[in-house]
C-alpha positions in Angstrom: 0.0 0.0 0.0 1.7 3.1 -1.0 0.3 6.2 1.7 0.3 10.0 0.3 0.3 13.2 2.7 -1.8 16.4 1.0 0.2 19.3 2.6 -2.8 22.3 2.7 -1.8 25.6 3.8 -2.5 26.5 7.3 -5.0 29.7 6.2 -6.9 27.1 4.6 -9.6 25.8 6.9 -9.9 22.1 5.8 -13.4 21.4 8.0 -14.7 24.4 5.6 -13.4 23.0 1.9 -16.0 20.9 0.3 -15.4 17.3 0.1 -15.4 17.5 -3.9 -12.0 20.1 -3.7 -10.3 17.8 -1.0 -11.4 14.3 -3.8 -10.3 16.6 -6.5 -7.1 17.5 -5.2 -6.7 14.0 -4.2 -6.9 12.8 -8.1 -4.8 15.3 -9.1 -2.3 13.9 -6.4 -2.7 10.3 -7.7 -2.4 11.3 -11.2 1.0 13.2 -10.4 2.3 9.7 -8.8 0.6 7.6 -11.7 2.7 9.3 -14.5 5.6 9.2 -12.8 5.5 5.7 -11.8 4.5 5.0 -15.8 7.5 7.3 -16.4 9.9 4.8 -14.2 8.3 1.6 -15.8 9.0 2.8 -19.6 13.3 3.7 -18.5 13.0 0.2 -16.9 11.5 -1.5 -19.7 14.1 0.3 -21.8 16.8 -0.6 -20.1 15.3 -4.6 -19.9 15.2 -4.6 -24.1 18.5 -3.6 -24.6 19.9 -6.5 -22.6 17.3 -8.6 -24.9 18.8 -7.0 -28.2 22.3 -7.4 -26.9 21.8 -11.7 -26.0 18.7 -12.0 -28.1 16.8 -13.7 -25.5 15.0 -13.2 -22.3 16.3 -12.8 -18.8 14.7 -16.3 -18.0 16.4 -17.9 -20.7 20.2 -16.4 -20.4 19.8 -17.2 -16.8 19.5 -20.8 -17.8 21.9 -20.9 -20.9 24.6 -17.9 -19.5 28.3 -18.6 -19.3 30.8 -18.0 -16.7 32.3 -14.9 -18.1 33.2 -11.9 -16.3 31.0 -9.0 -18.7 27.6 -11.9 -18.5 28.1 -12.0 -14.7 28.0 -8.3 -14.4 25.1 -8.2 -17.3 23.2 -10.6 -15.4 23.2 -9.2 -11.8 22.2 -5.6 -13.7 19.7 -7.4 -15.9 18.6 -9.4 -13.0 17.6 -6.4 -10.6 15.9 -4.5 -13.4 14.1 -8.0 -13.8 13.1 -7.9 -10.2 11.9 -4.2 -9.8 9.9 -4.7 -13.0 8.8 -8.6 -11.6 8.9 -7.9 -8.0 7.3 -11.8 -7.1 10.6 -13.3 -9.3 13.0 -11.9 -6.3 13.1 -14.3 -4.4 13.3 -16.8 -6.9 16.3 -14.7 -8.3 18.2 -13.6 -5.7 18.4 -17.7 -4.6 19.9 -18.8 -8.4 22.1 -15.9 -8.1 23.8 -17.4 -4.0 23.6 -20.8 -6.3 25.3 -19.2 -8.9 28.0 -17.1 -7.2 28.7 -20.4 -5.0 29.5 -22.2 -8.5 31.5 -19.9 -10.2 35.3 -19.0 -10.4 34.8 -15.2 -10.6 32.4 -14.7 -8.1 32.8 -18.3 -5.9 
């Protein structure tokens, strides 16, 4: 749940303002934080398709098929928490492959 504060200026007697200015100012409020959570989503899923252009495959599959390689490790722990903020119920699944992962490999082991 994601909790807003409406700052209102202290000549303004709130008991006094009609409930349809304190709703509207409350859309207007929401709207704000709706655009720029869009706004985050779009530089996220940006940043998530260039790592598909540069392997050509999705997160899920490079996970499975990546090799041990310095540059894919570091491409894969970036890829892998813009994954996670844009899936937020595949963290836990991640972050346990990537402890697996690190465990098995000679850069990061």
């Amino acid at each position: 749940m994601i909790e807003t504060t409406i700052r209102v200026p202290g000549n303004i007697n709130i008991r006094k303002v009609s409930d349809e200015i304190v709703y509207r100012a409350f859309a207007i409020a929401v709207e704000k934080k709706k655009k720029e959570i869009l706004r985050d989503l779009n530089r996220l899923d940006s940043k998530i398709k260039r790592f598909e252009k540069k392997y050509k495959i999705s997160f899920d599959k490079f996970e499975r098929t990546m090799g041990d390689g310095f540059q894919e490790h570091n491409d894969w722990i970036s890829w892998g928490r813009k994954h996670t903020t844009r899936n937020p119920w595949s963290f836990h699944e991640y972050w346990g492959i990537r402890r697996q992962r690190a465990a098995q490999s000679k850069f990061w082991g």
